[in-house]
C-alpha positions in Angstrom: 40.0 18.3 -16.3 37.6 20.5 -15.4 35.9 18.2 -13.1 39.2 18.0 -11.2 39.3 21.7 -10.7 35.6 22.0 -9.5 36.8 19.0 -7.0 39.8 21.0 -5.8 37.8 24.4 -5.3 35.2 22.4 -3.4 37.7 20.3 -1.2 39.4 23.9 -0.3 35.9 25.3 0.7 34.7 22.4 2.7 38.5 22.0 4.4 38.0 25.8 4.9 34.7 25.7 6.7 36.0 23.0 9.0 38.7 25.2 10.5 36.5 28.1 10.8 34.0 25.7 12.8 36.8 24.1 14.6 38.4 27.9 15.9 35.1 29.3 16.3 34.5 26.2 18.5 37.9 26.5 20.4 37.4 30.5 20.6 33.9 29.9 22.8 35.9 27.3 24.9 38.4 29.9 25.5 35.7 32.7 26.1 34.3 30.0 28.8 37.6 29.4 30.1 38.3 33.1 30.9 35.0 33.4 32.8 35.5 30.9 35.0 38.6 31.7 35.8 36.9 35.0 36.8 34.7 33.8 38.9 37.8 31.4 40.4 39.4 34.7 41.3 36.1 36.8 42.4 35.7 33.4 44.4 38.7 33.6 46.2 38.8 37.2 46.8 35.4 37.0 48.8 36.6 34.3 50.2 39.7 36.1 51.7 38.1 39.1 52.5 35.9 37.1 54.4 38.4 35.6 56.7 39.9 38.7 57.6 36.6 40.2 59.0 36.7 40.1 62.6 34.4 37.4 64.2 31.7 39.4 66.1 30.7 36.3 68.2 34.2 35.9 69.7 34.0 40.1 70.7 30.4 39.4 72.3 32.0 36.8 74.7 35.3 38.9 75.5 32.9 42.0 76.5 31.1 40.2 78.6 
């Protein structure tokens, strides 16, 4: 009977230290996730900012 017990508390420990592995494992994903999504974002706000600069080249033709 004792053997049992010693089974069960090492089953719970090893079952435990799979779903820390497993959330620490999804928590980096998620960390990963979020940056990129950032940088998505940074992305597009350059990206918009960029098109609403006036184009120099088009007001060195119309001055001349």
């Amino acid at each position: 009977m004792e053997i049992v017990k010693i089974l069960w508390i090492f089953v719970f420990f090893l079952f435990s230290f799979c779903l820390i592995f497993i959330w620490s494992k999804m928590y980096v994903i998620l960390k990963r996730i979020e940056a990129l999504t950032d940088l998505v974002r940074k992305n597009h706000a350059i990206d918009n900012e960029f098109l609403q600069l006036p184009d120099i080249d088009q007001q060195k033709k119309g001055g001349d």
